[in-house]
N, C-alpha and C positions, 0 to 999 in steps of 0.2 A: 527706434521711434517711440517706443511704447515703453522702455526700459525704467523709467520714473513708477510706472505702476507696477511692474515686478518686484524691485526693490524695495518698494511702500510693502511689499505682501509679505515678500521675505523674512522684512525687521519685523513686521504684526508678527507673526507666526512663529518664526522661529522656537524651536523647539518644542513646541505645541502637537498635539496629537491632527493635527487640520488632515482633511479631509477634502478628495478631487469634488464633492460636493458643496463643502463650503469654498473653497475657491471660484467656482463656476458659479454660486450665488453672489462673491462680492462682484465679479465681473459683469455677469448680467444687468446688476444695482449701478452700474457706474457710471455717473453723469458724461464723464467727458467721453465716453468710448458712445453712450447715444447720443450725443451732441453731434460731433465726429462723423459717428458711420451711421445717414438715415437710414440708407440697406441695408436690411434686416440680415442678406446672405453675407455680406460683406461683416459687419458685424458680429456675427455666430462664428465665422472664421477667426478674426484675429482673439476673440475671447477663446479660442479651442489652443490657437497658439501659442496666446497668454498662458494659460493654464497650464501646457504641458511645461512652459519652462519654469514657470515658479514651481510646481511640484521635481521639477530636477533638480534646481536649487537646493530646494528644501531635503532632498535625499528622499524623494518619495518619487516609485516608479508606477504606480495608477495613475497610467497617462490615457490622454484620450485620441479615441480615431475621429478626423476631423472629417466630417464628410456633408459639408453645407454649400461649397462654391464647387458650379460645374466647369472646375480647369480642367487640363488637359497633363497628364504625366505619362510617356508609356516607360514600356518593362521589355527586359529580356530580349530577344529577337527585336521586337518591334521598336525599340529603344535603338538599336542599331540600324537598322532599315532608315527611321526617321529621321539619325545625324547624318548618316548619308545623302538625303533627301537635300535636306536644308544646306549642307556644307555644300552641294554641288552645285547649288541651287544659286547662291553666296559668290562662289567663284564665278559663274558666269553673267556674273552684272554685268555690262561694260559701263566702267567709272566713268568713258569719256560723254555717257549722256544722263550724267545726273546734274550736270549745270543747267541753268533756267529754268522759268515757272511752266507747269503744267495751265495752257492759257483755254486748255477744251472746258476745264473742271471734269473731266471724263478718263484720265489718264490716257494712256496708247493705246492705240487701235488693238495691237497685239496682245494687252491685257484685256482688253473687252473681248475680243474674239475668245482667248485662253476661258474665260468666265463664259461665255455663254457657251462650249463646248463641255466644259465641268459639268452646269445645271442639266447636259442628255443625259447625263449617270442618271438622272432621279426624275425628269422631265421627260414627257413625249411631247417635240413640238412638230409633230410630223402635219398637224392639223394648219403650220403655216400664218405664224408669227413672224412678220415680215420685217425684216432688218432689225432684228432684236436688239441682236449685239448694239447697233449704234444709241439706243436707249439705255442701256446700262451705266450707269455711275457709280464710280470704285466710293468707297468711303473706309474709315479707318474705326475699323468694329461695328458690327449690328447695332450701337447704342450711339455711334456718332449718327449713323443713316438714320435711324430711329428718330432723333433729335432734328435733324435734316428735314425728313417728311413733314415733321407739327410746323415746323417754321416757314415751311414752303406752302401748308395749307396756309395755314395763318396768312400768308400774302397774295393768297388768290383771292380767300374772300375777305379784306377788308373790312364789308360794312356788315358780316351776316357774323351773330352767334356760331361757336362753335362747339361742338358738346362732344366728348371723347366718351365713349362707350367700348364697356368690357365684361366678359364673364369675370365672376368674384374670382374665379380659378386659372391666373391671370400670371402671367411676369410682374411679380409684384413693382421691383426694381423698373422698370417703363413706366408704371401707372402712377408710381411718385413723381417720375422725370413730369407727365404729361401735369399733374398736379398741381409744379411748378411751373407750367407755360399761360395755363388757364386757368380762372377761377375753380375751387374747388366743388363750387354747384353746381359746374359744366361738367365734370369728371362722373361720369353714372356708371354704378355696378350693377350687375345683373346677376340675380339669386341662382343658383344652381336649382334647376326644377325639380330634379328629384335625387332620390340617395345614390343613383346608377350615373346619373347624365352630370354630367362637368362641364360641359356647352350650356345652350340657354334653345326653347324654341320659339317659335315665330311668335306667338300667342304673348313673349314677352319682351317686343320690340316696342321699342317707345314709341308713342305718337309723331308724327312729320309734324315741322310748321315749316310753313316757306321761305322764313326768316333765317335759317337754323342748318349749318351743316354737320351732317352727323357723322363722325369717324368710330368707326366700329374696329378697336383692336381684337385681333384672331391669331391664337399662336395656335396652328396646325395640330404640329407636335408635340405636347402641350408641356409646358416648362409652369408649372409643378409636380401634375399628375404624373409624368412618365409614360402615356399612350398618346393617341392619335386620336382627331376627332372620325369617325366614322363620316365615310365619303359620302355617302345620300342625304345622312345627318346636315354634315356640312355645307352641301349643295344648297339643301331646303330650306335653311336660311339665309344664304344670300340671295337666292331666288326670289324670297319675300321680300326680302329688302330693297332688291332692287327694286321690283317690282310695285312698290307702294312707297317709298322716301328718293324723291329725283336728286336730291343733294347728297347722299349716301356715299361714303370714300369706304372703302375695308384698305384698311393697314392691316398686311397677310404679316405676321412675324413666322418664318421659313427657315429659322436659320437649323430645326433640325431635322429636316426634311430628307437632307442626303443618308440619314442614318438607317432609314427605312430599306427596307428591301424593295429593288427597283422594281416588281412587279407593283409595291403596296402603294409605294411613293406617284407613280404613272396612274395607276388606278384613281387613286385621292384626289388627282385634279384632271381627270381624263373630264367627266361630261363640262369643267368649268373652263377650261380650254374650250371648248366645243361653245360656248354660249360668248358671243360677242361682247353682249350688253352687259353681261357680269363682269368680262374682262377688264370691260374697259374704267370698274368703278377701283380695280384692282390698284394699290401700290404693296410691289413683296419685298420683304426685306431678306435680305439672306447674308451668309457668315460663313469665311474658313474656319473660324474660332472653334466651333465645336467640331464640324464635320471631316476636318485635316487635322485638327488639335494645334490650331494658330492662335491662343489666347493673349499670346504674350506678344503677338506679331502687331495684331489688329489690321487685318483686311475684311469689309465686309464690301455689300452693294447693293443699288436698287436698282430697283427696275420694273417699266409699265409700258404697257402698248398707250396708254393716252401720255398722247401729245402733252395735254396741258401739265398733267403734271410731270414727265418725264425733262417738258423743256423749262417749266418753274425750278424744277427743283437743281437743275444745271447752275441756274441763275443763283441759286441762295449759294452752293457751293465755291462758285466762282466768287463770289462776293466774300461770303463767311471764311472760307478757307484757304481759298489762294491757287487751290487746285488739288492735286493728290502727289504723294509724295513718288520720286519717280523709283528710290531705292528698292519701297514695296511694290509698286510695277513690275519693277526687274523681277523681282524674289518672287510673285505670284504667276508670270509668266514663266519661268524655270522650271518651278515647282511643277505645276500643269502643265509640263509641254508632252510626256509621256502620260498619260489618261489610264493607260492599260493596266501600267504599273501602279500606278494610285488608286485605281479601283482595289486591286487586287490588296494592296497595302489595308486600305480603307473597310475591305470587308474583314479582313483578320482583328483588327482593332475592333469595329462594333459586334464581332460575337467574343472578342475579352470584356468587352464590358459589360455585355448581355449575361455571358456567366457569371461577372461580379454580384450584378442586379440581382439575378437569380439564385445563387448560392446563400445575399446574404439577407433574401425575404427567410430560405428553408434555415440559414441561424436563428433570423427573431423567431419564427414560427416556433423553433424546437427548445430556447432560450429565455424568452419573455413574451411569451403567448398573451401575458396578464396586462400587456398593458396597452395591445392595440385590439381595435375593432376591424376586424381582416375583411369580414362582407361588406364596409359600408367605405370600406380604400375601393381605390381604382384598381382593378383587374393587373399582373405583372405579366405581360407578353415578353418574347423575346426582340429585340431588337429595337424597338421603340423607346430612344433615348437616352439617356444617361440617370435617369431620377428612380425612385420610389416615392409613394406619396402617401403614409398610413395616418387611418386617422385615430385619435387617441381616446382613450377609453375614457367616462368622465369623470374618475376619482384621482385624474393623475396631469401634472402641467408638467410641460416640455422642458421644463429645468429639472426637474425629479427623473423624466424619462435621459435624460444626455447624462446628468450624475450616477444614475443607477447602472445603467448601459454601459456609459463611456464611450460614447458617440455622439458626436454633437452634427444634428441634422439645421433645419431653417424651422422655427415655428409659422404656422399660417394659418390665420384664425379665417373661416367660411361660416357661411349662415347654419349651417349644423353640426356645427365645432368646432375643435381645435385637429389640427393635422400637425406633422412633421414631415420635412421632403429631405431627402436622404438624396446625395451624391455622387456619380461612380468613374467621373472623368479621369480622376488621378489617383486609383485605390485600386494596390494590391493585398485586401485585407484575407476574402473570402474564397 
């Protein structure tokens, strides 16, 4: 796809003393690759790719570790465990009921039920969430249901303003999507309060107006940082929220919620389970993508105890999509039919990638001390996601840092710097 600009670099170059620095500098400069990719992750990746193969060309092996899109690649053991999974997974479709439209926009009962048995791995709903499962709507990736939610809001309130609110430390990739739905002076960030906190507190929620509904994006498990937002923390601003803007939606993005260890994950929404009236302002999104390693599959889902938008958002599916496809039905019903064995799967994978994470903070720490500010990054616990999130020291930009290194991470500029978010879904580097 891309081959036109490899070959442009080759003839420039050729026999040239060129350097994985200057490569990674004409790539970054290149109009058609940001024209192209407005995701900045998406973009950092194919220019990692780029770059490794014009330097093979060129007979230069300073190649780079690409570590900016959170896919999914496993290894070894677990690399066989998961074809097993999928192949058996595969064979037992039965072909004979993939004919006709899925007419619920819900998929099969059997896939609902499948999914809301998944979300007990990480969920306690012993508190009595009443016919869950039949509220749940399949969607095809976290970013179609994503997409899903704005357009369903957008058709409930017609006549009201609608304003998409986010901490700056945010799924950048969403906050473009929402970008494009709504004007850009509806789109508000909210400054990180201080050098510790990556959430926002009550103190810095916008004013209500009555005209005005407010969707407050909240990714849990935070997709840059690589931590979790602290449960009391989290509590006590949708507390507020609710509590003082009647029109207030929180769009939960959950999708890596399963990664947590099931005491931390049950704890994180134990008292918000517990409160009705928070529940019900709730729509969660959630994803096999990261938490099975389905990136390429694309099964994700919503789901809310309110009516209105559980049974809106039916409606825009049915309408917009036609329904869900019944193939991935089958394949995510298969997959989850043995729970016991997929946990066990599931925890062997989130402590490889935990040791990734953590093995390859103690490289930079011991390798280029110089170029990050390690107190004023997000803490590295274990199990809490697939990211690292450092922030950069101020004599040095992210193109200096990925050419020096040879690791190309995501740049993310916050109101007190420059950061880089490092990767660890498909990386056996460290």
């Amino acid at each position: 796809m891309h081959d036109h600009i490899i070959q442009e670099l080759v003839e420039r170059f050729s026999g040239t003393s060129i350097t994985r620095k200057d490569i990674l500098r004409e790539l970054f400069q290149n109009q058609e690759l940001r024209d192209k990719f407005v995701n900045e992750i998406r973009r950092s990746t194919v220019i990692g790719q780029l770059t490794n193969e014009t330097l093979q060309q060129l007979g230069n092996t300073d190649s780079c570790k690409i570590l900016a899109i959170g896919d999914v690649v496993y290894f070894g053991e677990l690399k066989e465990n998961w074809g097993k999974f999928m192949s058996d997974a595969l064979k037992n479709i039965d072909v004979w009921n993939l004919s006709g439209y899925d007419m619920t926009g819900q998929g099969s009962g059997e896939l609902r039920k499948a999914l809301y048995n998944y979300m007990k791995l990480y969920y306690d709903f012993s508190g009595g969430q009443k016919d869950l499962e039949h509220e749940i709507i399949p969607t095809y990736g976290a970013t179609d249901g994503f997409v899903s939610i704005l357009d369903t809001v957008r058709g409930i309130y017609p006549d009201k303003r609608i304003r998409f609110i986010y901490p700056e430390a945010s799924f950048m990739a969403n906050v473009k999507i929402a970008e494009s739905m709504f004007w850009n002076e509806n789109v508000i960030q909210i400054q990180k309060p201080t050098i510790d906190n990556f959430f926002f507190t009550p103190t810095q929620v916008p004013e209500y107006y009555d005209d005005t509904v407010h969707i407050y994006y909240i990714t849990s498990v935070w997709n840059p940082t690589g931590n979790k937002i602290d449960a009391e923390r989290l509590f006590e601003v949708l507390k507020y929220i609710s509590d003082t803007d009647k029109n207030a939606i929180f769009l939960m993005d959950n999708v890596y919620v399963g990664i947590l260890r099931t005491e931390e994950s049950r704890n994180m929404f134990a008292k918000i389970f517990e409160n009705t009236e928070i529940l019900e302002r709730i729509i969660f999104l959630e994803s096999l993508s990261k938490t099975l390693g389905m990136t390429g599959v694309r099964i994700g889902w919503i789901w809310s105890i309110n009516t209105l938008f559980s049974e809106n958002i039916k409606k825009t599916v049915i309408l917009k999509k036609a329904g869900f496809s019944k193939v991935l039905d089958g394949l995510a019903v298969h997959i989850l039919s043995d729970l016991e064995q997929i946990d066990t799967f599931q925890n062997k994978v989130y402590d490889f990638w935990s040791t990734q994470r953590l093995r390859f903070v103690e490289y930079i720490r011991e390798n280029y001390p110089q170029f990050f500010d390690f107190e004023a990054s997000p803490p590295i616990f274990e199990r809490q996601g697939i990211y690292v999130f450092l922030k950069i020291r101020d004599n040095y930009t992210v193109q200096d840092i990925f050419a020096l290194t040879g690791m190309i991470g995501v740049g993310i500029t916050l109101s007190d710097g420059e950061y880089i978010r490092y990767a660890f879904g498909n990386v056996n580097y460290f």
